[in-house]
MARNU-342322 format. One record per residue: residue in one letter; x, y, z of N, C-alpha, C in turn; residue number from 1. Coordinates in pm, 1 decimal. Each point is the difference from the previous one (the first is absolute). Example, Ala and Ser with C-alpha at 12.3 -4.5 7.8 and 13.67 -1.06 7.14 Angstrom:
+------+----------+----------+----------+----------+----------+----------+----------+----------+----------+-----+
| code |      n.X |      n.Y |      n.Z |     ca.X |     ca.Y |     ca.Z |      c.X |      c.Y |      c.Z | pos |
+------+----------+----------+----------+----------+----------+----------+----------+----------+----------+-----+
|    a |   1319.0 |   -569.0 |    780.0 |    -89.0 |    119.0 |      0.0 |     90.0 |    120.0 |      0.0 |   1 |
|    s |    -35.0 |    105.0 |    -72.0 |     82.0 |    119.0 |      6.0 |    -77.0 |    109.0 |     73.0 |   2 |
+------+----------+----------+----------+----------+----------+----------+----------+----------+----------+-----+
REM end
This chain:
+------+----------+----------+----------+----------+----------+----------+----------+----------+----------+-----+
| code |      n.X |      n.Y |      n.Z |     ca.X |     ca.Y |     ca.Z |      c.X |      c.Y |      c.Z | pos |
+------+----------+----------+----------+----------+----------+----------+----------+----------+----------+-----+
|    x |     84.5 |   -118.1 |      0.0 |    -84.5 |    118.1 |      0.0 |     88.5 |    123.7 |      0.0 |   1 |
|    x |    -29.5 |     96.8 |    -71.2 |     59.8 |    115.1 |    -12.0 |    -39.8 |    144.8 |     78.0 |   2 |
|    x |     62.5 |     77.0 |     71.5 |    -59.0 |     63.4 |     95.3 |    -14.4 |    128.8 |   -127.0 |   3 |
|    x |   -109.7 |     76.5 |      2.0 |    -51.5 |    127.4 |    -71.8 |     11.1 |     62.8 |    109.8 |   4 |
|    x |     32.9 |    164.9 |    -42.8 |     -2.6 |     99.1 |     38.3 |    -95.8 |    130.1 |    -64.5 |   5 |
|    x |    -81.0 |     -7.1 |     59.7 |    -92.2 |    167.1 |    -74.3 |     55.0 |    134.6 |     40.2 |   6 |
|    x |     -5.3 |     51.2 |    -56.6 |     57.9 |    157.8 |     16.0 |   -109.6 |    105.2 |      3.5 |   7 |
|    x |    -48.6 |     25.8 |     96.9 |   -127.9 |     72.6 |    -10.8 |     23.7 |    143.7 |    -36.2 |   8 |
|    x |    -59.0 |    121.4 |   -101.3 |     37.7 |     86.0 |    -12.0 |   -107.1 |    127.2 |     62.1 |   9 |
|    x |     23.1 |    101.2 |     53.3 |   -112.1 |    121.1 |     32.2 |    -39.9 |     37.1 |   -130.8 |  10 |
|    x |    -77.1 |    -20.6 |    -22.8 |    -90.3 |    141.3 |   -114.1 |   -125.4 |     23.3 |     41.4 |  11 |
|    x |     70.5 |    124.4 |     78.7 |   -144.5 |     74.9 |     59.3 |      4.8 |    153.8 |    -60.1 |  12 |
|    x |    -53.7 |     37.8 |   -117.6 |      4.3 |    148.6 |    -40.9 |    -66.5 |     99.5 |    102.9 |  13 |
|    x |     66.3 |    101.9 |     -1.1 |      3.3 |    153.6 |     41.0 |   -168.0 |    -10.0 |     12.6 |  14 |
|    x |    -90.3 |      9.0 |     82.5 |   -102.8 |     86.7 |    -24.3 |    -89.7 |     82.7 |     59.2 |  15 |
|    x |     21.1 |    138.7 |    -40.3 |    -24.8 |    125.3 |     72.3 |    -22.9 |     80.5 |    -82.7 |  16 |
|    x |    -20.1 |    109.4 |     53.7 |    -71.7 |    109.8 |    -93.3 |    116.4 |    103.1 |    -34.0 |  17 |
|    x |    106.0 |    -20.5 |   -107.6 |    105.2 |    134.9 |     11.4 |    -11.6 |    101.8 |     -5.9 |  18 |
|    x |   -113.8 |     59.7 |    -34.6 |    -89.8 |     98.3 |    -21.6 |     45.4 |    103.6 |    142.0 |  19 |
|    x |    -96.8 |    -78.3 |     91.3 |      7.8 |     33.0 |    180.5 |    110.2 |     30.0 |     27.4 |  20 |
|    x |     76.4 |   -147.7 |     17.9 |    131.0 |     36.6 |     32.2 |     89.9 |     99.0 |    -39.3 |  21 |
|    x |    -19.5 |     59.5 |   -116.7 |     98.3 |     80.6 |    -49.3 |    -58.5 |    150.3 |      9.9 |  22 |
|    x |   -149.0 |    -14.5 |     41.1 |    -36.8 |    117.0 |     39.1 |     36.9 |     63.8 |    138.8 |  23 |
|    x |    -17.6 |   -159.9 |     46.3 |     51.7 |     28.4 |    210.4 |    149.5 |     43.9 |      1.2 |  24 |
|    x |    117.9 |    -55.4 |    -90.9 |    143.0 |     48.2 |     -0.6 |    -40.1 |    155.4 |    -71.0 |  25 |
|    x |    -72.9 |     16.5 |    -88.1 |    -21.8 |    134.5 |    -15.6 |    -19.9 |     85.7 |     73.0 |  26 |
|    x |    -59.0 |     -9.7 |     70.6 |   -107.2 |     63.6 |    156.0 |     88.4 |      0.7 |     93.0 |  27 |
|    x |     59.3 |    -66.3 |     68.2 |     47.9 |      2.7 |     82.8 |    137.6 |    -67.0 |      9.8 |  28 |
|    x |     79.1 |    -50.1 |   -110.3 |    133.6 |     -0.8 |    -27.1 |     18.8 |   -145.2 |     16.3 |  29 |
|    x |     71.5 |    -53.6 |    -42.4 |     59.4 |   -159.2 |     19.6 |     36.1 |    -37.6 |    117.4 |  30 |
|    x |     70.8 |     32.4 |     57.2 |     43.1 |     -6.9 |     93.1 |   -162.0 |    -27.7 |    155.0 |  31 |
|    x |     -1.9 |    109.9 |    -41.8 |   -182.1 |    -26.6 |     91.5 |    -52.6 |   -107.4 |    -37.4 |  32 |
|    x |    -58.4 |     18.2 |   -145.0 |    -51.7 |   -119.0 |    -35.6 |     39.7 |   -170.9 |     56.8 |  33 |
|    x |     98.7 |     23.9 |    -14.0 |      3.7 |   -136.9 |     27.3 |      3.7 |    -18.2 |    178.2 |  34 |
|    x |     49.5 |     95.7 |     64.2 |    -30.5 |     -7.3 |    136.0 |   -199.8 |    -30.4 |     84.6 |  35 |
|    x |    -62.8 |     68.8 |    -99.0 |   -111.2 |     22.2 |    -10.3 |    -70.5 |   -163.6 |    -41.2 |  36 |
|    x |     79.1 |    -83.7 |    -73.3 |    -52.3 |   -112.6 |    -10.2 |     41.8 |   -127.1 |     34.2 |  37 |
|    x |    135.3 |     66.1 |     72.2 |     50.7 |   -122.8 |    158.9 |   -102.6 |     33.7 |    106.2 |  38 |
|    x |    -48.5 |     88.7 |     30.9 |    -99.6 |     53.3 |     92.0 |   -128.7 |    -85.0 |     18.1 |  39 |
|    x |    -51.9 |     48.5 |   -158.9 |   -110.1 |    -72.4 |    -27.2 |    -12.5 |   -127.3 |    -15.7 |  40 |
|    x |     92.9 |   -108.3 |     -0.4 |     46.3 |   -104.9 |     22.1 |     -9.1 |    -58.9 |    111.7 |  41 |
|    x |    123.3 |     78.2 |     87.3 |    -21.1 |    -38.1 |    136.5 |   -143.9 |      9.3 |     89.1 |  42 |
|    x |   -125.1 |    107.5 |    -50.9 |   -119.0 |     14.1 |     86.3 |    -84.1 |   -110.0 |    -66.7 |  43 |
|    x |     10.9 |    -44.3 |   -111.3 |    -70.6 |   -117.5 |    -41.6 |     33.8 |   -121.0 |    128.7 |  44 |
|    x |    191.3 |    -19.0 |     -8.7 |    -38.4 |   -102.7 |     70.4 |     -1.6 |     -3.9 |    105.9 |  45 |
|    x |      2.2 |    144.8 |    130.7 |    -11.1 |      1.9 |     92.8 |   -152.2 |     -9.3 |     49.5 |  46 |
|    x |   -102.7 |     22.1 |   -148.3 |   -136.8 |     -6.5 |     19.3 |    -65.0 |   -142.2 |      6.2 |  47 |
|    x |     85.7 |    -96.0 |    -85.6 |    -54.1 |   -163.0 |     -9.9 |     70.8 |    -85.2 |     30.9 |  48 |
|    x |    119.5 |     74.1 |     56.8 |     82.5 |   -106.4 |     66.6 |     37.4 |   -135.7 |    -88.5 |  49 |
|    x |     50.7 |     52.4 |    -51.6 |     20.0 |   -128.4 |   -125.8 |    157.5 |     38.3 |    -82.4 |  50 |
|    x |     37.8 |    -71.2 |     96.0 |    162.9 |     47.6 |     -6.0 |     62.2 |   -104.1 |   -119.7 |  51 |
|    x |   -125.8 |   -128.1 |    -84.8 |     72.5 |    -98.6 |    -60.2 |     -9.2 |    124.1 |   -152.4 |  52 |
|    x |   -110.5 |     67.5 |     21.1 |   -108.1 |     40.2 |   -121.1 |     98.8 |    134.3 |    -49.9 |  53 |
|    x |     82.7 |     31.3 |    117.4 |     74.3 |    154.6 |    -28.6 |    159.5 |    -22.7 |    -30.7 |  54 |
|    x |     53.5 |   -140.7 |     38.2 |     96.8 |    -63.5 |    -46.6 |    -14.4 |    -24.8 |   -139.7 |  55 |
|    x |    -94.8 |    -56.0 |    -70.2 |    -42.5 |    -80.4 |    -74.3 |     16.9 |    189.4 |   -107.1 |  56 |
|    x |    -49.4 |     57.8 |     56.0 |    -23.0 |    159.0 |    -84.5 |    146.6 |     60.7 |     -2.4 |  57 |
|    x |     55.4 |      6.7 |     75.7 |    148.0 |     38.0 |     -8.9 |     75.4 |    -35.6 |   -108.0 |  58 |
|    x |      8.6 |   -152.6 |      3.3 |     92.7 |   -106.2 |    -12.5 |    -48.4 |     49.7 |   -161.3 |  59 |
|    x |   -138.2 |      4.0 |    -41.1 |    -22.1 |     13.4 |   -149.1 |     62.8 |    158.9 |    -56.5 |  60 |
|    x |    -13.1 |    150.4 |     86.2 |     44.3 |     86.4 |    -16.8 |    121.8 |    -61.0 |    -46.1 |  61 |
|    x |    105.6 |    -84.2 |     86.4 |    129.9 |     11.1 |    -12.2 |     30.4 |    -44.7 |   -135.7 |  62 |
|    x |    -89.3 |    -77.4 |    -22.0 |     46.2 |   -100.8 |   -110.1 |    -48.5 |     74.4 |   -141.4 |  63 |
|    x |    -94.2 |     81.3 |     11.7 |    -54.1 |    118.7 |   -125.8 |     65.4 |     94.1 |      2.6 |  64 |
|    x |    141.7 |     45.2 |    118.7 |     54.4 |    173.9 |      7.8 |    158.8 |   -107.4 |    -71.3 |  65 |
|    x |     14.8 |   -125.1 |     25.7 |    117.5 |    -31.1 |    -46.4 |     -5.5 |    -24.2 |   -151.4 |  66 |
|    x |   -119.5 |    -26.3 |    -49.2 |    -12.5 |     13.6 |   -154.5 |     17.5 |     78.6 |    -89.5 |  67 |
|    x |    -77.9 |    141.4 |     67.4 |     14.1 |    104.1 |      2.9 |    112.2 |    100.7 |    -25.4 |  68 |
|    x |    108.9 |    -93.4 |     86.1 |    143.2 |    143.3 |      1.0 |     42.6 |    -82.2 |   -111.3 |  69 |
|    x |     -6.1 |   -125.5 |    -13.6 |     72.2 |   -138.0 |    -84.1 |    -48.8 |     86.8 |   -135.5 |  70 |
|    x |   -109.5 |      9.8 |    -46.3 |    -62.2 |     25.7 |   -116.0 |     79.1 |    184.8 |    -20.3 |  71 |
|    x |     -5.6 |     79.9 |     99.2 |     84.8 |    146.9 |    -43.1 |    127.8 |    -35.9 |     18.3 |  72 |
|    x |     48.3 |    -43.1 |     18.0 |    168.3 |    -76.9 |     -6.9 |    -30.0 |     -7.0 |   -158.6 |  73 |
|    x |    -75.6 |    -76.4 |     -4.7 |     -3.0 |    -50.2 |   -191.0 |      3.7 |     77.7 |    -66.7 |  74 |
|    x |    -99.6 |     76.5 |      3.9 |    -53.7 |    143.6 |    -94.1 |    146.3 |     61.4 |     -4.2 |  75 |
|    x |     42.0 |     27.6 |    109.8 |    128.7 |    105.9 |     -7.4 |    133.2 |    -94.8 |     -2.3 |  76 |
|    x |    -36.7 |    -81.8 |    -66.8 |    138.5 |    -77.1 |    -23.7 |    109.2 |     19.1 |    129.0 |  77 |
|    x |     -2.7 |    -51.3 |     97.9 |     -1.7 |     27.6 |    126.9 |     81.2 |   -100.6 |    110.0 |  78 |
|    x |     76.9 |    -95.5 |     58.5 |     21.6 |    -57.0 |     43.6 |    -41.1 |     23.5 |    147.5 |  79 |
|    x |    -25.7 |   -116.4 |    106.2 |    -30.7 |    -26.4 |     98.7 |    130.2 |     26.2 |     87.0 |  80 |
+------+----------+----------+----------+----------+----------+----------+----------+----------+----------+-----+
REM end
């Protein structure tokens, strides 16, 4: 018998409204912005206590902001 190995891959696309977002970095600067939605993050899960559900939300941010710089690395011919 031969042992297999699967390689499971993420493909979970981006989905949000860039619209908003780029209106809220408009409004009130990047830097806010994104402070503004660790915030709103954290009162979600300080509201349902669901610390698997806000891991689970992170962990996907991380994995969509690392695509992200990966993909403008590209554009700008860019090394890591």
């Amino acid at each position: 018998m031969t042992d297999v190995v699967t390689v499971l891959r993420f493909e979970e696309p981006a989905r949000f409204d860039p619209d908003r977002l780029e209106g809220l970095c408009r409004d009130i600067g990047e830097t806010q912005a994104e402070y503004d939605v660790a915030v709103g993050l954290e009162r979600i899960m300080i509201a349902r206590q669901d610390m698997a559900a806000i891991g689970a939300t992170l962990a996907r941010l991380r994995r969509v902001g690392e695509r992200s710089v990966y993909a403008i690395y590209d554009i700008e011919d860019m090394s890591v």
